[in-house]
N, C-alpha and C positions, 0 to 999 in steps of 0.2 A: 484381515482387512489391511491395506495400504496404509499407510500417515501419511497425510500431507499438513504442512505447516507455513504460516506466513505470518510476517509482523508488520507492524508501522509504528513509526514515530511519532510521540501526541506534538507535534510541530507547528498544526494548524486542523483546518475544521476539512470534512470531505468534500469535493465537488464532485461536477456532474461525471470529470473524466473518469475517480476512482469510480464512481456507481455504476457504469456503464461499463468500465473495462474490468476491474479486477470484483468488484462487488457481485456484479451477475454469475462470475464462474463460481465466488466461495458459496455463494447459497446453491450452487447444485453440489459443488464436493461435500458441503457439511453431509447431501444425504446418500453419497455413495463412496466415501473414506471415513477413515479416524482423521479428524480435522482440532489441527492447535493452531489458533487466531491468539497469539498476544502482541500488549502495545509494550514496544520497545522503550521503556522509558531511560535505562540504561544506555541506549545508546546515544539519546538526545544529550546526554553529560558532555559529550566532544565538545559542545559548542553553547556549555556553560548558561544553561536555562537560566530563567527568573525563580530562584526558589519561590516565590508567592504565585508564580502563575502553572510550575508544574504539573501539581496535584489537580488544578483544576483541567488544565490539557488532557489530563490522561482521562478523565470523568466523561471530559465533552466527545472524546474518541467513543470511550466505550458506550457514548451514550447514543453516539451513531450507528455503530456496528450494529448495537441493537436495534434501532431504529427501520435500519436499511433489511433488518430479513436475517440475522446470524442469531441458531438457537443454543441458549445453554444447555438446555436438554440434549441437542444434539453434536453439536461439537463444544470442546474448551477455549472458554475465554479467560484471559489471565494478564496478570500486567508483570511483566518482566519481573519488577524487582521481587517479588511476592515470593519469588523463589532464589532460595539461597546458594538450591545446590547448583545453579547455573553459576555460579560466584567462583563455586570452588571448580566445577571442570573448566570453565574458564581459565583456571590458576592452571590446574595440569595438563590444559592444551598449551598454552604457550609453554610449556616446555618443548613441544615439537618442531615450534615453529620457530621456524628460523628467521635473523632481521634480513639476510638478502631478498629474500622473496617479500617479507612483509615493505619494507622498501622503493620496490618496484611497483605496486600493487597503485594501478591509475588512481582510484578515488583519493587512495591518500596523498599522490603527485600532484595531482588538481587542487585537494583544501591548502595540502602546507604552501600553495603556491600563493593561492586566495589569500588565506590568511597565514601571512609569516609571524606572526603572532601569536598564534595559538598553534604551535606545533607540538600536541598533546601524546603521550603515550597511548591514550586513548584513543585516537585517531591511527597510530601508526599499527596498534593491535584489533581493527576494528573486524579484521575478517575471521580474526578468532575466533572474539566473541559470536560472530553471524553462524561463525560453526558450530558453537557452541549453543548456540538457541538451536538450532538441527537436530545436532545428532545426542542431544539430550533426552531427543524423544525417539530418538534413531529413525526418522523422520526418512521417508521414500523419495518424497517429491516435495518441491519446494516452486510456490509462484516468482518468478524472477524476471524483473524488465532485463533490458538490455546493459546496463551502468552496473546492473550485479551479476551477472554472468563469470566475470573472474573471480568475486568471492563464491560463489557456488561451485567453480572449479577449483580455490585452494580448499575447498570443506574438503571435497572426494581423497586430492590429497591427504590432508590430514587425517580423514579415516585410513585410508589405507597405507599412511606411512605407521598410524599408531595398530593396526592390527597387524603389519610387519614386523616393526620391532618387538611385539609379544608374541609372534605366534598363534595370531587368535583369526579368527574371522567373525567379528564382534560386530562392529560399523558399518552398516550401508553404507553404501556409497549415492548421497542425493543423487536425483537429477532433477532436471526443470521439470515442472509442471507440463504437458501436451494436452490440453484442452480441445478435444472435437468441435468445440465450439468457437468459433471467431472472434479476437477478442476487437471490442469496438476500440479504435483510438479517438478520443472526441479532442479535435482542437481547442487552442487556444481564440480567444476575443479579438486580441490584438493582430490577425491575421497570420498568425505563427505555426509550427506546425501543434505541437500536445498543451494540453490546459494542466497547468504545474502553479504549484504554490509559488516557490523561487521566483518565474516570472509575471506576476501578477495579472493572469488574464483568465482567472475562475468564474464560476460561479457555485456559488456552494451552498450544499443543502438546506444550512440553517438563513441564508440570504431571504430578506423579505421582499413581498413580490415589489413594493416602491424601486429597492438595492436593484432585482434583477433587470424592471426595464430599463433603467438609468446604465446597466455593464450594457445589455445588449444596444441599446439605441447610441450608444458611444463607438460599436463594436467597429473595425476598420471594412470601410469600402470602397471599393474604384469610381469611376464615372458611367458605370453603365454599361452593358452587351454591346459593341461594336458592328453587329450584324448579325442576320443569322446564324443561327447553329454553331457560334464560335465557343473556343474551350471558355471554361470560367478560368480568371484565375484564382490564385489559391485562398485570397481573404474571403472570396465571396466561396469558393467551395468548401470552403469551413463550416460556412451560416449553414450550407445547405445539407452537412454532415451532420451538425446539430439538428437541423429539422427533421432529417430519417428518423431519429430515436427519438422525436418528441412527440412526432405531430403522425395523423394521419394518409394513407399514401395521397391522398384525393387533395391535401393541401399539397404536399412534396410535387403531385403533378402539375399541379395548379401554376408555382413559383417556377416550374421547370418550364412549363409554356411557355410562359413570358421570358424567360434570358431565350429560349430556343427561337422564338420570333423576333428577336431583337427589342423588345417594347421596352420604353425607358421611366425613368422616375416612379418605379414601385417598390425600391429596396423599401422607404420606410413602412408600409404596408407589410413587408416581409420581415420587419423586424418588429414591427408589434404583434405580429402573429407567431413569431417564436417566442417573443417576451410570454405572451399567454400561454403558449404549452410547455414553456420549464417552470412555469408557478403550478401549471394543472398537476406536472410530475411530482416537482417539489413542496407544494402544500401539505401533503399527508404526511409525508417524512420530517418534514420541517416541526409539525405541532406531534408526530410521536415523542422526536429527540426531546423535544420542550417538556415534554409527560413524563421522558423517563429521565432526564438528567434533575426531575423538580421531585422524582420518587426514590430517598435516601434509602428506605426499606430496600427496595428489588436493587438498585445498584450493589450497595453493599451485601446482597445475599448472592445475586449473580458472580461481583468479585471474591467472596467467601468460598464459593463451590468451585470457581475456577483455578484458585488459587491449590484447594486440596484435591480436584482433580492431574492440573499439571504436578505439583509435588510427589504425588504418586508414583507416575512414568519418572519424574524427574528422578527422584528418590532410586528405584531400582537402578537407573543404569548409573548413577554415580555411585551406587555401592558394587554393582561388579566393575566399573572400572577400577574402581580401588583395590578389589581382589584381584583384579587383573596386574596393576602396575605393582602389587607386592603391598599394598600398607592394610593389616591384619591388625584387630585386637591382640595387646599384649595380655 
């Protein structure tokens, strides 16, 4: 059976874009691969977390994950640090890699430019370690927006520069994830195009329905359809992205009438009726998360299992790499 693997940052809570785009495809991969879901807590260290708020980050992720439809029965859920031996391949991949390429490497051009202040070795080795969450599990496929596309191509490097210099053909080589299925990109509020933490125009699952109508009834709109059958523009074709995945086609036609006949002064109509169908989606998810980040028993057994399930995979391939690169019991 294939691996596929993907992680997140406990950085903040999930919104609607993660559950719609990347959430709908892991709950079908968990039941047709070997599926590794962990929270990158490691790599949130670039950017120097709140040690008091950490641990609870990671808890409130994994309490979503589970929330949202990801089984531990069926695929591993783990949280980065849990595993040491990512720590040490870590160590013997950056022997491979070299600083011109790390260097070059956009994400780390973009932070050290952001912040010229924290131009961390952590940051400059970050595609290391993304390899090193990979191909620990020698991982097939990998979920990747478009912002990691180059660290997914210095992985395949790095596998195949280290199965060159041994001799071996040990490492896949990732590739992207190809999903038959279409991933939704849900915008942002603010009339923008993707709904991202960074820029503040979420809505997120754990949000109560009072939070959501007050995002949505704020959310940015023009003055109205200009005439028949003219294009929307993009703040209002946002709403109306939102309302595909929320609402019924019978409302979606319903709002589509009226911009197509030109009729005016019914967005707020259209915005309380998407306020009510992201509470109708977001209700049930919202009071699981609540259930299960309030149940210490099942988190900590769920993280208990995932942790000595990942260890496992982790465990064999950092012991044949180490056969591989020569370091043997004396």
């Amino acid at each position: 059976m294939k691996t596929v693997l993907s992680g997140i940052r406990p950085t903040g809570n999930l919104h609607l874009g993660n559950y719609y785009g990347a959430m709908v495809n892991f709950l079908k991969m968990q039941e047709e691969y070997k599926c590794f879901f962990f929270i990158a807590d490691w790599h949130a260290l670039t950017t120097h977390p709140d040690p008091k708020t950490l641990n609870a980050n990671v808890r409130n992720v994994l309490s979503e994950y589970l929330a949202c439809g990801l089984n531990p029965e069926k695929a591993t859920l783990y949280v980065q640090s849990d595993i040491p031996e990512i720590a040490e391949l870590y160590l013997l991949l950056n022997m491979q890699a070299y600083l011109g390429e790390l260097g070059k490497t956009v994400s780390f051009k973009e932070k050290a430019r952001q912040n010229p202040n924290n131009v961390n070795a952590g940051l400059l080795t970050y595609p290391v370690l993304m390899a090193t969450d990979i191909l620990i599990h020698n991982a097939n496929y990998v979920p990747v927006g478009k912002d990691q596309e180059q660290h997914l191509e210095m992985t395949r490097n790095f596998a195949k520069r280290f199965n060159n210099k041994y001799g071996v053909n040990y490492f896949n080589e990732p590739t992207a994830f190809a999903s038959n299925q279409q991933m939704i990109k849900i915008p942002g509020l603010d009339g923008s195009g993707k709904m991202g933490k960074s820029e503040g125009n979420c809505i997120y699952l754990i949000d109560e329905p009072k939070v959501i109508e007050k995002k949505v009834k704020g959310a940015l709109t023009d003055n109205g359809p200009e005439g028949e059958n003219t294009a929307k523009p993009d703040c209002i074709e946002n709403l109306f992205t939102i309302l595909k995945v929320v609402s019924t086609q019978e409302v979606v036609d319903y709002y589509d009438n009226l911009w197509n006949t030109g009729e005016q002064k019914w967005y707020g109509n259209l915005k309380k009726q998407l306020a009510e169908d992201i509470i109708k989606v977001t209700t049930p998810i919202r009071e699981r998360i609540n259930d299960i980040k309030n149940d210490e028993v099942y988190l900590n057994k769920v993280i208990k299992i995932g942790a000595e399930k990942a260890r496992e995979s982790a465990g064999k391939t950092l012991r044949e790499v180490r056969e591989i690169m020569g370091f043997r019991s004396l």
